[in-house]
C-alpha positions as semicolon CSV with decimal commas, in nm:
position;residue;x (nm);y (nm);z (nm)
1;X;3,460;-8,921;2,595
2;X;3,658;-9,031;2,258
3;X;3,348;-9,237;2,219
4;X;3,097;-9,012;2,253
5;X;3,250;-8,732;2,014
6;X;3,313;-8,974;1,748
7;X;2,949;-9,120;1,779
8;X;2,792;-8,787;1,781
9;X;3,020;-8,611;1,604
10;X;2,740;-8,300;1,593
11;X;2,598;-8,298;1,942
12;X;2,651;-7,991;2,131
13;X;2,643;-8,148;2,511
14;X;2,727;-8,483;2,588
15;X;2,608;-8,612;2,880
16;X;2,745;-8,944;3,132
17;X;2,451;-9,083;3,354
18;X;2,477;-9,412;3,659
19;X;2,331;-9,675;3,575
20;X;2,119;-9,663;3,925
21;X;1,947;-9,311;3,780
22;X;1,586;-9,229;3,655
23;X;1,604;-8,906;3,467
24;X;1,365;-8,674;3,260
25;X;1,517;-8,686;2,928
26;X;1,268;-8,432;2,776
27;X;1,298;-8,186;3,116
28;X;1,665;-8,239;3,159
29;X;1,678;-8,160;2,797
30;X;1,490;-7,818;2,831
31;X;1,693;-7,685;3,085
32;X;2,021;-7,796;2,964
33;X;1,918;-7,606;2,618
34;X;1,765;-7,280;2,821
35;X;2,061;-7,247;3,048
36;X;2,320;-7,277;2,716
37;X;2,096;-7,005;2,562
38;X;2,085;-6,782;2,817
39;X;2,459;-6,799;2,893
40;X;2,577;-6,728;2,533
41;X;2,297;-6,433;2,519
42;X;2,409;-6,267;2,810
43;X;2,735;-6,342;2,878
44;X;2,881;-6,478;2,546
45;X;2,964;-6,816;2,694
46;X;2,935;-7,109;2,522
47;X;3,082;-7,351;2,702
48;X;2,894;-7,533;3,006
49;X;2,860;-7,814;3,258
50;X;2,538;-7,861;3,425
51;X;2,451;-8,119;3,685
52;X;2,432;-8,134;4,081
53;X;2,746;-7,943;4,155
54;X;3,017;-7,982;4,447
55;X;3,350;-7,925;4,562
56;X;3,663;-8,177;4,610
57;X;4,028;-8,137;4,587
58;X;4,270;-8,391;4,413
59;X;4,561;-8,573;4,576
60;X;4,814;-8,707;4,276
61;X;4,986;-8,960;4,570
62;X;4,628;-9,096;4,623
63;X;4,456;-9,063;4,280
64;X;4,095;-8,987;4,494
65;X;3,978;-8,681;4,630
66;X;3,989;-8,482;4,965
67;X;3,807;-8,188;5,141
68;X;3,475;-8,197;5,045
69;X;3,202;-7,905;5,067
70;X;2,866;-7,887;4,913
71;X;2,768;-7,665;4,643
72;X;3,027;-7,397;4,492
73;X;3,221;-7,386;4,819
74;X;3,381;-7,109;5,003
75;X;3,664;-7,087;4,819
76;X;3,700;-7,000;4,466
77;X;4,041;-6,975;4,378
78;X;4,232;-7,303;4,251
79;X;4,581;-7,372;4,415
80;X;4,799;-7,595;4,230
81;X;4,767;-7,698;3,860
82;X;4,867;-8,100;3,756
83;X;5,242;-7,989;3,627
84;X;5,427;-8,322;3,701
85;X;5,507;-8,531;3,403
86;X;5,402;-8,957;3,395
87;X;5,761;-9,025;3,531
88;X;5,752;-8,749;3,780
89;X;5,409;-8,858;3,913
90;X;5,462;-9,226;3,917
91;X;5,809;-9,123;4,156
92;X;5,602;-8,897;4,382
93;X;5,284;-9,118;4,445
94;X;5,540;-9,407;4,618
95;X;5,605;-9,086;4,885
96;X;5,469;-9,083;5,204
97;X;5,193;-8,858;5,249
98;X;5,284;-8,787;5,649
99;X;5,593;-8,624;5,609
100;X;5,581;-8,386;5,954
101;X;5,318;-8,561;6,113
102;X;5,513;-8,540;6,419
103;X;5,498;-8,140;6,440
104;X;5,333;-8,157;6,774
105;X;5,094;-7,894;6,688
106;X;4,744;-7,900;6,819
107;X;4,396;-7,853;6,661
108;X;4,190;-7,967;6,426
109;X;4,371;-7,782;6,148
110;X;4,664;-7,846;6,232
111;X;4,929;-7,992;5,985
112;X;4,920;-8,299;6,200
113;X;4,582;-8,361;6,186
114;X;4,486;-8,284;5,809
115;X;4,793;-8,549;5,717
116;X;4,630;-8,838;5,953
117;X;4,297;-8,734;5,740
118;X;4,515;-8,786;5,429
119;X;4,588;-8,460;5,304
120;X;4,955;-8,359;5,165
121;X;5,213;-8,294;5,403
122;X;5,343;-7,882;5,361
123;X;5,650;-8,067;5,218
124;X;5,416;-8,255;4,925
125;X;5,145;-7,936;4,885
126;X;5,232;-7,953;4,527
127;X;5,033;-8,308;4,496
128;X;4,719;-8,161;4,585
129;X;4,507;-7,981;4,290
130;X;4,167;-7,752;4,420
131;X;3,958;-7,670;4,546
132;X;3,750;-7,724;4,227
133;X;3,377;-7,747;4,119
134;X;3,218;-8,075;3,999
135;X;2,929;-8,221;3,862
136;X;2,846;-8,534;4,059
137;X;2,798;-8,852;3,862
138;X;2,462;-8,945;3,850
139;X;2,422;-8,687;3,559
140;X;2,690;-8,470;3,396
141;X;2,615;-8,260;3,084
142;X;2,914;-8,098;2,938
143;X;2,965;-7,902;2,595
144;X;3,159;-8,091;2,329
145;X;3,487;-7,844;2,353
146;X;3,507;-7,924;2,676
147;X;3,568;-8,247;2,610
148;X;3,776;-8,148;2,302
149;X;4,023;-7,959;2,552
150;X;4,023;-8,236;2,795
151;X;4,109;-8,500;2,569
152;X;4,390;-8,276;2,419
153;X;4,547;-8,164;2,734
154;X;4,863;-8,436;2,725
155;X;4,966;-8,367;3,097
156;X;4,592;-8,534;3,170
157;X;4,641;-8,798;2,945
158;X;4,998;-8,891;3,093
159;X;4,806;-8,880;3,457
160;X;4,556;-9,098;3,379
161;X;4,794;-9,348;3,207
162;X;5,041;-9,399;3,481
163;X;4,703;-9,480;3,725
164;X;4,552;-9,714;3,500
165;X;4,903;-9,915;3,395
166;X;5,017;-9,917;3,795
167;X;4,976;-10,327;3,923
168;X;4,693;-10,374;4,106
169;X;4,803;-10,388;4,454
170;X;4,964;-10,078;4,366
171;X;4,643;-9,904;4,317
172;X;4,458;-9,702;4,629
173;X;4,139;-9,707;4,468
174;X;3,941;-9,668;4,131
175;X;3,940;-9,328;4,036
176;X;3,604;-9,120;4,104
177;X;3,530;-9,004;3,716
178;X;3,350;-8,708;3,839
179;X;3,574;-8,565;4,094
180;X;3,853;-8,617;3,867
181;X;3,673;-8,485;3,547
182;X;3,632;-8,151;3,806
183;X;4,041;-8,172;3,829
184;X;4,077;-8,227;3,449
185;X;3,864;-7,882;3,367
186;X;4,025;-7,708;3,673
187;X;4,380;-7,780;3,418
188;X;4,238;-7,705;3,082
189;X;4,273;-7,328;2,955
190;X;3,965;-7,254;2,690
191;X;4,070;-7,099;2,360
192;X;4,005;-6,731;2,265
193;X;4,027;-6,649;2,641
194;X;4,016;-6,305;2,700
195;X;4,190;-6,292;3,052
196;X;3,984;-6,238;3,336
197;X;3,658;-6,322;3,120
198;X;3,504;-6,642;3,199
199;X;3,441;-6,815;2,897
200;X;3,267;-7,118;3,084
201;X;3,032;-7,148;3,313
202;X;2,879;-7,414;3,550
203;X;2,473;-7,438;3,604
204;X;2,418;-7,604;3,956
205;X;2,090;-7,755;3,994
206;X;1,952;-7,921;4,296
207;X;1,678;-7,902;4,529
208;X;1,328;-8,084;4,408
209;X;1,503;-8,118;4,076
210;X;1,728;-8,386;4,237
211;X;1,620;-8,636;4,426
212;X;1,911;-8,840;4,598
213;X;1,687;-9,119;4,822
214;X;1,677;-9,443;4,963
215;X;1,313;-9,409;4,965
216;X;1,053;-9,329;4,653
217;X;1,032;-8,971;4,738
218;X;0,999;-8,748;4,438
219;X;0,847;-8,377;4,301
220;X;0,631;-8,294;4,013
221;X;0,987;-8,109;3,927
222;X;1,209;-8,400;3,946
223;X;1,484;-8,422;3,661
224;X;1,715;-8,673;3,834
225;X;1,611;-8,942;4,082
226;X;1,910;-9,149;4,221
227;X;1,804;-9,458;4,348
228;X;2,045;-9,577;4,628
229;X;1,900;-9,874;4,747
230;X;1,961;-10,019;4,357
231;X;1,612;-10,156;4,312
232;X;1,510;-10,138;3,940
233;X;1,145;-10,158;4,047
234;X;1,184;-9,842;4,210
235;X;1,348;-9,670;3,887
236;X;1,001;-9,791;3,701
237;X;0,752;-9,631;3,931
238;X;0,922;-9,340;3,949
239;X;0,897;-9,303;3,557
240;X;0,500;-9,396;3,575
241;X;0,478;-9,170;3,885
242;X;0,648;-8,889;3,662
243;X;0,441;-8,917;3,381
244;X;0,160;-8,922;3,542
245;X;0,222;-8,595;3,772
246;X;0,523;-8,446;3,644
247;X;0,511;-8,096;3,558
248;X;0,746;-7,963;3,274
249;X;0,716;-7,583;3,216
250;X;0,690;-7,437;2,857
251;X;1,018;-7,167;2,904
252;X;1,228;-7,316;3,222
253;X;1,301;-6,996;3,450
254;X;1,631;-6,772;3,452
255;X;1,932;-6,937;3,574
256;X;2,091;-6,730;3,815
257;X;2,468;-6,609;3,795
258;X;2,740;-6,451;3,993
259;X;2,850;-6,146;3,804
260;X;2,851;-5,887;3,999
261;X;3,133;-5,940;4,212
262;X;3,466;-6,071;4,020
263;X;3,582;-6,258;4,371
264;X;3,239;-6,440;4,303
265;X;3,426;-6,615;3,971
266;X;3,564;-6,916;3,998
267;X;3,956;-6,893;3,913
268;X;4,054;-7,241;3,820
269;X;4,404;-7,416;3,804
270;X;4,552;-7,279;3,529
271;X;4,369;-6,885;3,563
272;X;4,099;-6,998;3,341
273;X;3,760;-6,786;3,502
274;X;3,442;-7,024;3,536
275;X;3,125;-6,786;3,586
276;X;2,891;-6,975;3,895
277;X;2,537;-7,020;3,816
278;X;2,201;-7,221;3,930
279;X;1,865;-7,308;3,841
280;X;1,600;-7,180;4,062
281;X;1,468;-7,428;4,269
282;X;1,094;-7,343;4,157
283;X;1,048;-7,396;3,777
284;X;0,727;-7,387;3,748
285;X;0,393;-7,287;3,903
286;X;0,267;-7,549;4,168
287;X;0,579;-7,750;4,241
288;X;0,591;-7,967;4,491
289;X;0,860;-8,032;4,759
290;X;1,029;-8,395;4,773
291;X;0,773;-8,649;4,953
292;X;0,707;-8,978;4,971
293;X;0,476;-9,150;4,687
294;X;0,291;-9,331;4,946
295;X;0,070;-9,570;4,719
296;X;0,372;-9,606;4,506
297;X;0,598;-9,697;4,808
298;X;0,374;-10,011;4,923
299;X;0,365;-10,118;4,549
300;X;0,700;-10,096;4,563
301;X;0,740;-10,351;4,894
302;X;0,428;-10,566;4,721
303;X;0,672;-10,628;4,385
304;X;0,970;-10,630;4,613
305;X;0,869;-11,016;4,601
306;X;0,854;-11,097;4,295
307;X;1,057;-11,054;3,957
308;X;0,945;-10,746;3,815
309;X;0,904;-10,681;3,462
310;X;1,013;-10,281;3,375
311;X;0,633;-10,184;3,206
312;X;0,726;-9,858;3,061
313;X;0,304;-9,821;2,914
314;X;0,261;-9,607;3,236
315;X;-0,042;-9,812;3,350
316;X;-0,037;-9,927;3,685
């Protein structure tokens, strides 16, 4: 983040992408630009995160998330805000997670239960942080005071210290920088907050306009394609296939936004309001559902072969 801002010290999103990822710069673009319009014409919000959203919480004795749901969630209001200092944290991550594991209470809820699936004992709730929305890695696009307020926040930067200086066999695993980005905004309180105003906002997208495969399935609509079987060959048909049959509209549709209900705004951490929005799943006339590129799939197994030389001309 330090890296981006100083190397584009005028952009107003910056934007993280896997290296495993095709996406529509020019599309991705559009949309991003729309939805930032739209919000600070509407609802005077100029501050944004837009990607394929979901929901985690954060355990500070684990440094990796917990409790997952898809989308926004059911629950909008954050529990616990990151208020343990570098010395504090370091002394509570070496404590045993299964504190009353013994309760001899029965369920799946039960305190027993959630600690053998790692959460924080009722004794340790302080160590856990959500829920919180996210923007999933493959592609994040996030307004540069966002990443201003992040980077100034010293309670994050004291977090993120102590797990990157702890000795290796210390370590339960690498930290997800998505889920814990998610955790770091859920902390942050915006400037000029008017309280109970959301002055931030995150634009879900999803549906044709993401396309999370192990096959070459793809719409004329597709933004993102994330490749999990890591074949780069793959990665270059899609971008022929795209150009070829892509459709980009001229003005991307209305994102829509939960404002009519306050209980439908996200209240994060630190009582910061996030307003919940989401691109339409149809942006344009004619779209096409995900589906297999079925000439495109047996060139695919055909170059599977063979070293494969990347020809961005389009041409098959």
């Amino acid at each position: 983040m330090r890296a981006a801002l100083a190397a584009w010290p005028r952009a107003q999103l910056i934007g993280k992408a896997d290296d495993d990822v095709w996406v529509h710069l020019p599309g991705v673009a559009l949309h991003a630009q729309s939805a930032l319009a739209e919000l600070k014409n509407k609802h005077d919000i100029s501050n944004m995160l837009w990607g394929v959203v979901e929901t985690f919480h954060w355990v500070l004795n684990r440094d990796s998330p917990i409790g997952f749901s898809y989308g926004y969630g059911h629950n909008w209001r954050c529990a616990h805000r990151i208020l343990l200092d570098k010395e504090s944290v370091a002394e509570n991550w070496k404590r045993p997670s299964a504190d009353v594991a013994a309760m001899g209470r029965s369920g799946a809820n039960s305190q027993a239960s959630l600690e053998r699936r790692g959460w924080p004992s009722e004794f340790n709730r302080s160590l856990l942080i959500g829920p919180f929305p996210f923007i999933k890695g493959p592609l994040i696009l996030i307004t540069r005071e966002l990443v201003s307020s992040v980077l100034a926040d010293q309670t994050l930067l004291n977090y993120v210290s102590t797990v990157a200086n702890r000795p290796p066999l210390e370590k339960t695993s690498i930290p997800w920088e998505d889920v814990f980005l998610g955790a770091a905004l859920a902390h942050i309180r915006l400037n000029h907050t008017q309280r109970g105003l959301p002055r931030a906002a995150f634009v879900a997208t999803a549906g044709p306009h993401f396309a999370l495969e192990y096959d070459l399935k793809l719409s004329n609509i597709t933004l993102i394609y994330h490749q999990l079987t890591k074949r780069p060959v793959r990665i270059c048909l899609a971008h022929r296939w795209m150009a070829e049959h892509g459709q980009l509209p001229r003005i991307p549709p209305p994102i829509r936004c939960e404002t009519r209900d306050e209980r439908r705004l996200y209240r994060s951490c630190s009582g910061q309001s996030w307003l919940l929005c989401s691109m339409p799943s149809t942006s344009s006339e004619g779209y096409s559902n995900l589906k297999t590129i079925d000439g495109y799939q047996a060139h695919v197994d055909r170059q599977l072969e063979k070293p494969y030389n990347c020809d961005t001309t389009l041409h098959r």
